[in-house]
C-alpha positions in Angstrom: 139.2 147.6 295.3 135.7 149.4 295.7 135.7 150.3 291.8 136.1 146.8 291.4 133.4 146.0 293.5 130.7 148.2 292.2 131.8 147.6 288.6 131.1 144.2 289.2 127.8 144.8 291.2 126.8 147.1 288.2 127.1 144.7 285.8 125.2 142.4 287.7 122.4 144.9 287.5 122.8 145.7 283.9 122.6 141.1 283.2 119.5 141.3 285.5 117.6 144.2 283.6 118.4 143.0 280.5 117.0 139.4 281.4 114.1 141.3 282.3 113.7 143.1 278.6 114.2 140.0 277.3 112.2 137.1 279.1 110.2 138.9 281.4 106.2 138.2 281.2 105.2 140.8 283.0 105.6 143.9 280.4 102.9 146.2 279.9 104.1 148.3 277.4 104.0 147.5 273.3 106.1 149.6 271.1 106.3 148.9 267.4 108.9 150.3 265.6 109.3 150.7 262.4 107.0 150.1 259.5 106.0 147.9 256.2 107.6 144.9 256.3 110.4 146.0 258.6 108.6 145.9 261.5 109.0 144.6 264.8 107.5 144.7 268.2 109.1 145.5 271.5 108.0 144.5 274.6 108.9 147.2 277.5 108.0 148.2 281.0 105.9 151.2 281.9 108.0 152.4 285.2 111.0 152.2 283.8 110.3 154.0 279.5 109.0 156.6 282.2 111.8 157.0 284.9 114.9 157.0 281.9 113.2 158.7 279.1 111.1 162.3 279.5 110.0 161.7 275.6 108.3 158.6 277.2 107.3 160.2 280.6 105.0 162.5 278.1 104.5 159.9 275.7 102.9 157.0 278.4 101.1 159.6 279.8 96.8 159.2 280.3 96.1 161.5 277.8 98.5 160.5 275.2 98.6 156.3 276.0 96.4 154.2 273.8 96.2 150.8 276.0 95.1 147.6 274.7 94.2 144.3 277.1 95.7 146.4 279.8 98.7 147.2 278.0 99.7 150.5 276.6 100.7 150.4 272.5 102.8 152.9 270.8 104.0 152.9 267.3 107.7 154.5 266.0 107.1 153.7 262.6 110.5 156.4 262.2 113.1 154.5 264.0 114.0 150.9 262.5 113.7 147.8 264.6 117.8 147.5 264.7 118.2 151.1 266.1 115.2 150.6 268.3 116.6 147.4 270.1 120.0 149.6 270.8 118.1 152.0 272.3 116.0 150.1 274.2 119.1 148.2 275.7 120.2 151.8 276.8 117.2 153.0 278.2 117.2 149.1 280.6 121.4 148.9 281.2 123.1 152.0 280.3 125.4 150.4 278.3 126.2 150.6 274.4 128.6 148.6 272.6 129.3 151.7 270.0 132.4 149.9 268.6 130.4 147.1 266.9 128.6 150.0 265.4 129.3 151.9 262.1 129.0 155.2 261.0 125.8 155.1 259.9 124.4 153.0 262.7 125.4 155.8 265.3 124.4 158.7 263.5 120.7 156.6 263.1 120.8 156.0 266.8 121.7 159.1 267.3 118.3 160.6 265.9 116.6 158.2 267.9 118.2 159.3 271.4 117.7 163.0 270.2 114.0 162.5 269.9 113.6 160.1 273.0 115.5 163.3 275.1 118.2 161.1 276.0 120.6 163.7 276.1 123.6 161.8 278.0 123.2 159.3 275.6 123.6 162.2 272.2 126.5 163.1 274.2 128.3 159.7 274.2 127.3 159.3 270.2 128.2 162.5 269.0 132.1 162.1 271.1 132.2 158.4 269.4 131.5 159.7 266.1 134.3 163.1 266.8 136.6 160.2 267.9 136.2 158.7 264.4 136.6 162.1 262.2 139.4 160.9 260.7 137.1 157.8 259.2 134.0 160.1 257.5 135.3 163.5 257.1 135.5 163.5 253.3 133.8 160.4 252.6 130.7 160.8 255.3 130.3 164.1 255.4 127.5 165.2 254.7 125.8 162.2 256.7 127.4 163.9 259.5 126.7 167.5 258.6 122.6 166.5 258.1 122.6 165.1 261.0 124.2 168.6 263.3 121.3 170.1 260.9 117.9 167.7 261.4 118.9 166.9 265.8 118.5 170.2 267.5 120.4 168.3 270.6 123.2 167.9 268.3 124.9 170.6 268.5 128.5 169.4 269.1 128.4 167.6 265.4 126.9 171.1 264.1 129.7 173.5 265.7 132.3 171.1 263.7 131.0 170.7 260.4 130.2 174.5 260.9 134.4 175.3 261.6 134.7 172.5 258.5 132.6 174.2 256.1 134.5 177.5 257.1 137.6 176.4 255.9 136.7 174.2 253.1 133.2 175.3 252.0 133.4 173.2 249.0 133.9 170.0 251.8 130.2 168.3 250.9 130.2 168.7 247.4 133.5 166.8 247.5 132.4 164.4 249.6 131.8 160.8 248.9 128.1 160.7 250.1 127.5 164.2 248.2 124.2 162.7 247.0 122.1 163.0 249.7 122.5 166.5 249.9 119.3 168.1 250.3 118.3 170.8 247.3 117.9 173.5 249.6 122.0 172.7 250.7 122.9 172.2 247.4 121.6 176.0 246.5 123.1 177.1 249.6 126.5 176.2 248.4 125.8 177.3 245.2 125.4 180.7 245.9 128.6 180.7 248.1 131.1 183.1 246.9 134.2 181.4 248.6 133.8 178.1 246.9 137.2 176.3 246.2 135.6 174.4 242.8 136.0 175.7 238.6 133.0 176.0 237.7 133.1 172.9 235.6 133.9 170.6 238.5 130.7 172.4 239.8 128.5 171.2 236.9 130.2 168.1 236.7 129.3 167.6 240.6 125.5 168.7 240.1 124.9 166.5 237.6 126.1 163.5 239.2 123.9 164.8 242.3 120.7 165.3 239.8 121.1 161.8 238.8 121.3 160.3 242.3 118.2 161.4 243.1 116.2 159.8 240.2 114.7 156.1 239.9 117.2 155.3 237.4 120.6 155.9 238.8 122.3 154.0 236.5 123.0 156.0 233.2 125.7 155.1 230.4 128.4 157.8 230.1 127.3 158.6 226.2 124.9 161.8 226.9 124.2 161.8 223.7 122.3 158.0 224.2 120.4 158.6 227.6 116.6 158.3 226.1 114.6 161.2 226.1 112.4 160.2 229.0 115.4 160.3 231.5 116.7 163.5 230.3 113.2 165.2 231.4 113.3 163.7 235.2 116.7 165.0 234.9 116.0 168.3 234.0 113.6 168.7 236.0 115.7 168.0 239.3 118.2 170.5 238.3 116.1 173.0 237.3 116.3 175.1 240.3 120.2 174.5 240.5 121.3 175.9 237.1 120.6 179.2 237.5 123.3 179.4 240.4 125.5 178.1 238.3 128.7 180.9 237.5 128.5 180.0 233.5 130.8 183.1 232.3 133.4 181.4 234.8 133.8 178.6 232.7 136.1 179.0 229.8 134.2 178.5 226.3 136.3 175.2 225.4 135.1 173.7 228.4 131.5 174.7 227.6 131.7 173.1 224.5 133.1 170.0 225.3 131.8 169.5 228.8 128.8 170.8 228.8 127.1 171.4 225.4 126.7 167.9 225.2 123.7 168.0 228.0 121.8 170.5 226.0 118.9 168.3 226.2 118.6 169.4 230.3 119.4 172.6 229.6 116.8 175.7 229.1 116.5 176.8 225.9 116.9 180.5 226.8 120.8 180.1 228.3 121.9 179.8 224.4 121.9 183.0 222.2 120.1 181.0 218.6 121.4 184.0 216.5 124.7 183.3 217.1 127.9 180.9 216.2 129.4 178.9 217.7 125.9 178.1 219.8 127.7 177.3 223.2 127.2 181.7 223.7 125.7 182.4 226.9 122.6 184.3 226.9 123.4 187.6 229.6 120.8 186.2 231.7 123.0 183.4 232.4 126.1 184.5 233.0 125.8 187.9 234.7 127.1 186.5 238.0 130.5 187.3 239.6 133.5 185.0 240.4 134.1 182.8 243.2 137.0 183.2 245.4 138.1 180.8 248.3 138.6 182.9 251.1 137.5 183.9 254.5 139.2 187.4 254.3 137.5 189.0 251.0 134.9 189.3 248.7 134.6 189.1 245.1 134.1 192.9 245.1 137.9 193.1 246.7 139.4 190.8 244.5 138.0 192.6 242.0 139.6 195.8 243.1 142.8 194.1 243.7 142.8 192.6 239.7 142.1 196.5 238.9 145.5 197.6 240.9 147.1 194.7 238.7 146.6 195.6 235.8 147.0 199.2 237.0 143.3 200.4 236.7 143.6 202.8 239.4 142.6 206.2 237.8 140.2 208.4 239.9 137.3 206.6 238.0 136.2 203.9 239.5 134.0 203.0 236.7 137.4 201.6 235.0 137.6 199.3 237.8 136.5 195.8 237.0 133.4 194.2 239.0 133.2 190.7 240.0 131.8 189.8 236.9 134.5 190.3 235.0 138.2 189.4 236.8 140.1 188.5 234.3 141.9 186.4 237.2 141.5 183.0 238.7 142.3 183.6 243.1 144.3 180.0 243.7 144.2 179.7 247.4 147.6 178.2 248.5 147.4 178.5 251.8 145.4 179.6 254.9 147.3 180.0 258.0 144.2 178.9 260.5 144.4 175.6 258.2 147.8 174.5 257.1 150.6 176.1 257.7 153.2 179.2 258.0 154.4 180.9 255.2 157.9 180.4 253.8 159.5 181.3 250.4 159.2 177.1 249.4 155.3 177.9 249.5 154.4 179.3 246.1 157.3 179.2 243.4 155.4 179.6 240.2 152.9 182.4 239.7 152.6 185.9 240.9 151.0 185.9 244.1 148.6 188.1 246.5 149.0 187.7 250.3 146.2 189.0 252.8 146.8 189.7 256.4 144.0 190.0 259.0 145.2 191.6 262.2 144.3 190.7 265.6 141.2 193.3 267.0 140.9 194.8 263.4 138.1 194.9 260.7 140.8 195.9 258.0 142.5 194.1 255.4 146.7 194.0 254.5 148.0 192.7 251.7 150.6 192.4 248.9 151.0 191.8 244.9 154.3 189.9 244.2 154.0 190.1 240.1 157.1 187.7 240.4 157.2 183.5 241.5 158.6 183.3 245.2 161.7 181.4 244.8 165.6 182.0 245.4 166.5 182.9 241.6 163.7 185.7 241.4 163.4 187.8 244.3 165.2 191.4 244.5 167.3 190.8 247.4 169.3 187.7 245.9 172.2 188.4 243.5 171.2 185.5 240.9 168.4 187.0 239.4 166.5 186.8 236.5 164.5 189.4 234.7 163.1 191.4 237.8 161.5 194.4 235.2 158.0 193.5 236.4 158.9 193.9 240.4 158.0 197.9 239.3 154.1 196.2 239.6 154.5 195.3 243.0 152.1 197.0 245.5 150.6 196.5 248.6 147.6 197.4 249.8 145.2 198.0 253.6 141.3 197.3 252.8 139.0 199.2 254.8 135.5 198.8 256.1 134.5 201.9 253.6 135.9 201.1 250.3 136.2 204.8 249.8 139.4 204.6 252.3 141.1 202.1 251.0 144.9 202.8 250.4 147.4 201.1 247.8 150.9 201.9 247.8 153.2 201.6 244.7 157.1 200.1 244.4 158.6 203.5 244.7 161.9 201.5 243.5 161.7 197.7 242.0 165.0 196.5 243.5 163.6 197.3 246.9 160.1 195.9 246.5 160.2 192.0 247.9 162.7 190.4 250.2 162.8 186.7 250.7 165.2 184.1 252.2 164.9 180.6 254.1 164.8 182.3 257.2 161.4 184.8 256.6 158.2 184.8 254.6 158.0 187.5 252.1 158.9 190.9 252.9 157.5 193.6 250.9 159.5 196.8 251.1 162.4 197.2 253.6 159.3 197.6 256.3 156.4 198.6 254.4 155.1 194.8 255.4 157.1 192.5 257.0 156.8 189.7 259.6 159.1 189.3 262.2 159.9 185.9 261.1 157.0 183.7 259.3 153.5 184.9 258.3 151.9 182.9 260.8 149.3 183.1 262.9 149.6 185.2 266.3 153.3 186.2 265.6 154.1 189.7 265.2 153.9 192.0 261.7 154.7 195.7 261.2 154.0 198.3 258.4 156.0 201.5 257.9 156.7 203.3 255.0 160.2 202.9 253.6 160.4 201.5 249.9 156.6 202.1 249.1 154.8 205.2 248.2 152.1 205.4 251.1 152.1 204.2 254.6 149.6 201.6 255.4 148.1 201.8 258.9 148.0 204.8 261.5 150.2 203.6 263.5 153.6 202.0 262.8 153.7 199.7 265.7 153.4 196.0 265.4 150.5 194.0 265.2 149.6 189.8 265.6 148.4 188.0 262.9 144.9 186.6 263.2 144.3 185.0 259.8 146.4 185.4 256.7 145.8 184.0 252.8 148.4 183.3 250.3 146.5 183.5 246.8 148.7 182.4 243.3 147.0 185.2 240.5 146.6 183.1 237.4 145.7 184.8 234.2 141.6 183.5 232.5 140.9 182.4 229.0 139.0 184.4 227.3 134.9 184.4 227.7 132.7 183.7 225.0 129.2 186.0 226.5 126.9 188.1 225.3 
């Protein structure tokens, strides 16, 4: 009964405060918002900006105010008349009818209660806009993501598009709004080892970017037709892009087809003039290494890993190969943090690399299946096909020094993998095993039974923290010099 009482008395309050914002005679404070032709001004009340905003407790202040026929006028030429007037009911009634806004609409009056210090109210915003991730995430993205980044206050909307970007790094370029993507963001992603794009998806997003933010936004799909004049704006927006840009992990057909056909916003000096066909890549261009999607390695263990494959492991490491030149795309199939455990129904084409963090541990476990994960391929069922190249299959513990890293062998084939519906992969009869699922926090052991080397000091079990299923697919040739 008394909820119902105050509720009611409150809204009285609220009516009567609002009917003073909006007919009252007796204001003394002018705020114009906005500017050019969408511009309006606000009447307001000194007492009250004062006692509900500290950005206006500073702001009114005598040495700031600027008062005009007794009345003090201040311009917000940065927040738009609509946002304004939202706020403005806030700051008189407390209330906010955040359903009748969109997306946009909350983000922008977001900004506006992050720079009026009305932190309650950032609060209330930034849960409304969690509430609706299901809505933007994907489509809105990066509207939400610039906005954790530009409202120091908004640090909620920054800590999730942070865990986002961790798991999908390639989340903004995907998104629909991709656009307004600042430069400096765009290179940040660029340069992003873990990136879960080919490289010609890349291009084909950065050009669709570059031409967003010209005048002319509208071009015809015919390269080959765009007039000169918009092929030099163009080229001069991605300028600083292209050089992050992975070229040499683009397959030459692509180039030629995909690519080539921009020339015209391209620098001269990527192409090698003395030699055919003239998509060649000049070295300067394409002395980067490959990307790989994954929160567990770097490009420099993957391209360790592509050495064990292909059986590279002398005692010279110079006959390794360096992230420059795997001859292997990493597929990320799974992450265990993000989607799911793994079972044998998981992967069933491809040979396959899985990666095991364990709990309290800064090393790396892992296992090369040369085989596809399914029921007619795996050494422990009777129908079998060929299993001759299960003699490949290794595992594998990364260390923090490189120079301790250990890979075991298949000291026999017929014993190297183990699968059924009711486990993930086993490699060896212990060597690594789960105790049911790779899944994260459930128990794993290593000891040495059906491999050549024993992984880990100690042969007790350990809980999964993060694990990665990869599919190894084999690269087209390059076309570089």
């Amino acid at each position: 009964m008394t909820s119902k009482i105050n509720s009611r008395l409150f809204q009285e309050l609220t009516n009567d405060l609002i009917n003073l914002l909006e007919n009252d005679d007796e204001h003394d404070v002018i705020i114009e918002a906005g500017e050019g032709e969408n511009t309006q001004k606000f009447k307001a009340h000194y007492y009250i900006l004062r006692m509900r905003s500290p950005y206006f407790r500073q702001a009114l202040s005598s040495r700031w105010a600027n008062k005009e026929d007794g009345k003090y006028i201040f311009k917000k030429p940065n927040i738009t008349p609509k946002t304004f007037d939202i706020i403005l009911r806030y700051i008189y009634a407390s209330t906010i009818d955040v359903e009748k806004l969109n997306e946009v609409q909350i983000v922008n009056a977001l900004g506006a209660a992050d720079e009026l210090c009305l932190a309650v109210l950032v609060d209330v915003l930034q849960g409304e806009l969690l509430e609706r991730k299901y809505l933007w995430m994907g489509k809105q993205s990066v509207l939400i993501y610039n906005a954790g980044q530009k409202y120091p206050t908004c640090t909620t909307l920054a800590e999730t598009m942070e865990e986002a970007l961790y798991q999908e790094p390639e989340l903004l370029l995907k998104s629909e709004d991709f656009t307004a993507l600042e430069e400096d963001t765009v290179i940040w992603l660029l340069q992003r080892d873990d990136l879960g794009m080919g490289e010609l998806e890349l291009w084909k997003r950065i050009v669709q970017w570059g031409i967003g933010q010209l005048k002319t936004t509208k071009m015809i799909p015919d390269v080959a037709r765009w007039p000169d004049e918009d092929c030099v704006e163009l080229e001069v927006v991605l300028r600083p892009l292209i050089p992050y840009i992975r070229w040499s992990n683009m397959s030459p057909v692509d180039f030629e087809r995909q690519v080539h056909a921009y020339k015209r916003i391209l620098p001269a000096k990527m192409y090698n003039p003395s030699t055919k066909p003239m998509y060649v890549i000049t070295k300067e261009y394409t002395d980067y290494h490959a990307r790989i999607q994954s929160v567990l390695i770097k490009p420099s263990h993957a391209a360790k890993i592509a050495s064990w494959i292909d059986r590279l492991d002398s005692n010279d490491s110079n006959s390794f190969y360096t992230p420059s030149n795997i001859p292997y795309y990493f597929k990320l199939v799974l992450r265990g943090s993000r989607d799911q455990e793994f079972r044998q129904t998981t992967l069933t084409n491809n040979q396959a690399i899985v990666l095991i963090r364990p709990v309290d541990s800064d090393e790396i476990l892992g296992g090369y299946n040369p085989l596809t994960w399914s029921k007619k391929s795996i050494s422990s069922n009777k129908d079998q096909q060929d299993n001759s190249p299960l003699k490949d299959s290794f595992i594998f513990s990364l260390k923090k020094d490189p120079d301790d890293d250990i890979l075991s062998r298949v000291i026999d084939p017929k014993d190297s993998i183990y699968c059924n519906v009711y486990c993930s992969p086993v490699f060896g009869k212990g060597d690594l095993f789960p105790k049911s699922h790779f899944e994260v926090n459930q128990p794993c052991g290593c000891k040495q039974t059906s491999y050549e080397k024993q992984l880990r000091a100690s042969t007790e079990q350990f809980l999964i923290e993060e694990f990665e299923v990869f599919q190894v697919i084999k690269k087209q040739e390059r076309h570089n010099v």
